[in-house]
C-alpha positions as CSV (number, residue, x, y, z in Angstrom):
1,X,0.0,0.0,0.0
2,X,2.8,2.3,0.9
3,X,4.6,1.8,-2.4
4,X,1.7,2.2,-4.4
5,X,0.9,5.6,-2.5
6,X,4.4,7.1,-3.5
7,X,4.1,5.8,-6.9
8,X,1.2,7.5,-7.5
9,X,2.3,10.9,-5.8
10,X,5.5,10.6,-8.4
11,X,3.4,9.6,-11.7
12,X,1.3,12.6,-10.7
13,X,2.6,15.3,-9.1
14,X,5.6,17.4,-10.5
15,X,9.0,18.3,-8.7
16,X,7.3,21.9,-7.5
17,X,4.2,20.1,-6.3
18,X,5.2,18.3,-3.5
19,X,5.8,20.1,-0.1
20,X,9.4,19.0,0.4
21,X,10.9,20.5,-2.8
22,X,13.8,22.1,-2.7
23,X,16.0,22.9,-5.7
24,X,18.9,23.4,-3.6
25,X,18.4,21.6,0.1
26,X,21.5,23.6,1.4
27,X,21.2,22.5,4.9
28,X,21.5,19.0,4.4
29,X,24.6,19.6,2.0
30,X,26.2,21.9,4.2
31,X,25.9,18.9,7.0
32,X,27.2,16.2,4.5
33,X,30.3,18.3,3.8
34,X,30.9,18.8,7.5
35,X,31.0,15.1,7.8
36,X,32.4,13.6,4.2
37,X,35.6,15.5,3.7
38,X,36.2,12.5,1.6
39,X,34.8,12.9,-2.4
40,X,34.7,9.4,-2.2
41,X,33.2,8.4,0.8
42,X,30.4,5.7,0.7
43,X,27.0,8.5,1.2
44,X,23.5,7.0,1.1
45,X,20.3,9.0,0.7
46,X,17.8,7.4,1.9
47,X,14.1,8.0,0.7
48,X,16.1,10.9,-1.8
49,X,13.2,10.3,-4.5
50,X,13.6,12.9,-7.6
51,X,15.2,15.4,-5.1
52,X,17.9,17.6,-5.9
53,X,20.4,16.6,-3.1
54,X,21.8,13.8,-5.7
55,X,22.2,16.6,-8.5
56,X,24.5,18.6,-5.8
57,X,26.4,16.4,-4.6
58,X,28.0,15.3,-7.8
59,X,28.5,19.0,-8.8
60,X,30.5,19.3,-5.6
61,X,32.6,16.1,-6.9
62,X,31.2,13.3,-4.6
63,X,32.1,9.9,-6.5
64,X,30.0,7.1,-4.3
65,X,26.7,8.1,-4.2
66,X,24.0,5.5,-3.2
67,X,20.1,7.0,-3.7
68,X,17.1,4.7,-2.3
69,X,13.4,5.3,-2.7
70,X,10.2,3.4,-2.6
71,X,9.2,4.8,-5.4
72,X,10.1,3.5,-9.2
73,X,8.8,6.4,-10.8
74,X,10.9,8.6,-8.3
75,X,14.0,7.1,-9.3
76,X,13.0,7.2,-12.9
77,X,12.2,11.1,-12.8
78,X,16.0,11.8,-11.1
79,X,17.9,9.4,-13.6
80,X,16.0,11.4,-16.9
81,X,16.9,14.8,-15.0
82,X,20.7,14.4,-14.4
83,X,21.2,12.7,-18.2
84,X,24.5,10.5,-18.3
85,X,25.8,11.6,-14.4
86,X,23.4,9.2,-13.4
87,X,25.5,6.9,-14.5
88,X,27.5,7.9,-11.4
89,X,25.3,6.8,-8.9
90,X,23.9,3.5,-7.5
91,X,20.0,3.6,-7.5
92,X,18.0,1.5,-5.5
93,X,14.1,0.7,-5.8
94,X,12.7,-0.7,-2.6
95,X,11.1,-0.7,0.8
96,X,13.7,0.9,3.5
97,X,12.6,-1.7,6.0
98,X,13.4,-4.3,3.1
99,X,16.9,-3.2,2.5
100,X,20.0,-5.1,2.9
101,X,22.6,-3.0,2.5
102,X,25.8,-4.9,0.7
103,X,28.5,-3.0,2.5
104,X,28.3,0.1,5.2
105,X,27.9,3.7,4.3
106,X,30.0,6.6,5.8
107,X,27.5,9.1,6.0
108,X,23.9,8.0,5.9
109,X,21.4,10.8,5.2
110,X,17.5,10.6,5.6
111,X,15.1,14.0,5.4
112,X,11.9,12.5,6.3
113,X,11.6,8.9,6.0
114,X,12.4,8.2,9.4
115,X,8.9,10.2,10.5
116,X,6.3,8.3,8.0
117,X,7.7,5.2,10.5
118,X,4.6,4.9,13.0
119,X,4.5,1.5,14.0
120,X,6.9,-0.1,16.6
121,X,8.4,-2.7,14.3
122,X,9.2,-0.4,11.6
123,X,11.3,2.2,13.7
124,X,13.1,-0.6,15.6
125,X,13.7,-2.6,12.1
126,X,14.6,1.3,10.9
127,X,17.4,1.6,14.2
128,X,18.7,-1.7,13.6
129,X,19.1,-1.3,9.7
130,X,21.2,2.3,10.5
131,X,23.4,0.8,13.7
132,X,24.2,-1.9,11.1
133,X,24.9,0.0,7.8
134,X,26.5,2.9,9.0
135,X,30.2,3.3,9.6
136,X,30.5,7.2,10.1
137,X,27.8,9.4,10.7
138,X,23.9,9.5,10.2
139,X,22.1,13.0,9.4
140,X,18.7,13.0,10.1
141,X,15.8,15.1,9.3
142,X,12.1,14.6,10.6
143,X,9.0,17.2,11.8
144,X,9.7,18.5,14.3
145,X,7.4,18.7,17.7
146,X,6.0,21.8,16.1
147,X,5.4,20.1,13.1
148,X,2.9,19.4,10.9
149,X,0.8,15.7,12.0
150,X,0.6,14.7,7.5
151,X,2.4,14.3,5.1
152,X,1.4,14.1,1.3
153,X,-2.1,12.5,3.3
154,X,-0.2,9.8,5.7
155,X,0.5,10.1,9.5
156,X,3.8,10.8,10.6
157,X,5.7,11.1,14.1
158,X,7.0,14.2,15.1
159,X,10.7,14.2,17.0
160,X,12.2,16.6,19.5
161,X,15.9,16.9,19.4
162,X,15.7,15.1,22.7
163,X,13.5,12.4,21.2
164,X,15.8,11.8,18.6
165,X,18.9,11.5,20.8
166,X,16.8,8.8,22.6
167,X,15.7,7.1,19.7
168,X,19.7,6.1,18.7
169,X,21.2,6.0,22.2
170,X,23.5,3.3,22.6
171,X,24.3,3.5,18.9
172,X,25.2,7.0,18.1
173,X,26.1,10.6,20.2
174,X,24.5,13.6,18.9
175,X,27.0,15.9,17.7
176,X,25.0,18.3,16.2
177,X,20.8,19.0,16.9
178,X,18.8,22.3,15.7
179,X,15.0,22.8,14.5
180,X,14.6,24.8,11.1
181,X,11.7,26.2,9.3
182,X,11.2,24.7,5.4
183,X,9.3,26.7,3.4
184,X,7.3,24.8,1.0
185,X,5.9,25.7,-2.5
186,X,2.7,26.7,-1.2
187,X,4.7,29.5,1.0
188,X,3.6,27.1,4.2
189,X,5.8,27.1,6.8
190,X,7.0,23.2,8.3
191,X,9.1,22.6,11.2
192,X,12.3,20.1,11.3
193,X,14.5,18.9,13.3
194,X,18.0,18.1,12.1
195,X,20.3,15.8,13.8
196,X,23.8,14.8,12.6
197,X,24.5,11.4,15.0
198,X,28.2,10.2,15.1
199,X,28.4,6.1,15.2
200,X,29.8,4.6,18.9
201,X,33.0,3.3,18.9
202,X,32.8,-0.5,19.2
């Protein structure tokens, strides 16, 4: 049901019609670049759809790029925009609580998957999945406490930075937690909070 809801959003609706455009998502760069110093370390982003974060960070000369979405026609929409680069990246069609990653990732980066997770399972199979695949560091976007309680029509949870560092102690330290405003297409306002977690020694 899920995969057939963001299939239908991404046959449908065009890049500027969906609340979480943005043509350049600077924040989220700016906290990959604090983290990847390395052009070729191993970044994941997670749920990245036909967003422009891919687009970016192979103009800034990033050379392992993994992008994973639920969505086919997502996917489809970001290889036919970048042309030949996307030869560059890995793509990935599938279910984030299906994936098996083949190796880790250095930087893991998710802006807004993590909340469309409402039931128990999914966000421990979610946690699990992350203290598994990820090497490095994990940035991490989700509403906010001030947020809004949809997205594109489904329920979401909404995280606190304290909620967040909750949700991955044991795994990860916080290094880094603020809220932000995103303004989307339709001039509405939506909260976030952004958390860059670094992974535990041992």
């Amino acid at each position: 049901m899920k995969k057939e809801h963001w299939e239908n959003i991404y046959a449908n609706k065009q890049m500027n019609e969906v609340s979480w455009f943005q043509e350049v998502p600077e924040t989220s760069l700016a906290l990959i670049q604090k983290v990847a110093s390395a052009k070729d370390a191993a970044i994941i982003d997670v749920g990245g759809g036909d967003c422009f974060l891919v687009d970016n960070l192979l103009e800034l000369g990033y050379t392992n790029i993994t992008v994973l979405d639920i969505s086919e026609n997502a996917i489809n929409r970001a290889k036919a925009r970048i042309g030949k680069s996307a030869e560059k990246v890995k793509w990935i069609v599938t279910d984030i609580n299906e994936f098996v990653p083949e190796h880790q990732y250095e930087v893991w980066h998710d802006r807004a998957v993590f909340h469309f997770l409402t039931k128990k399972n999914d966000i421990n199979s979610y946690k699990k999945l992350v203290g598994s695949a990820v090497s490095g560091y994990f940035v991490l976007a989700t509403f906010s406490n001030e947020g809004p309680d949809k997205c594109s029509g489904l329920k979401i949870c909404k995280y606190s930075e304290l909620d967040l560092k909750k949700q991955f102690e044991g795994s990860f330290n916080v290094i880094d937690s603020f809220k932000e405003n995103h303004t989307t297409p339709f001039e509405t306002t939506q909260n976030f909070t952004f958390s860059v977690f670094k992974k535990m020694d041992g």
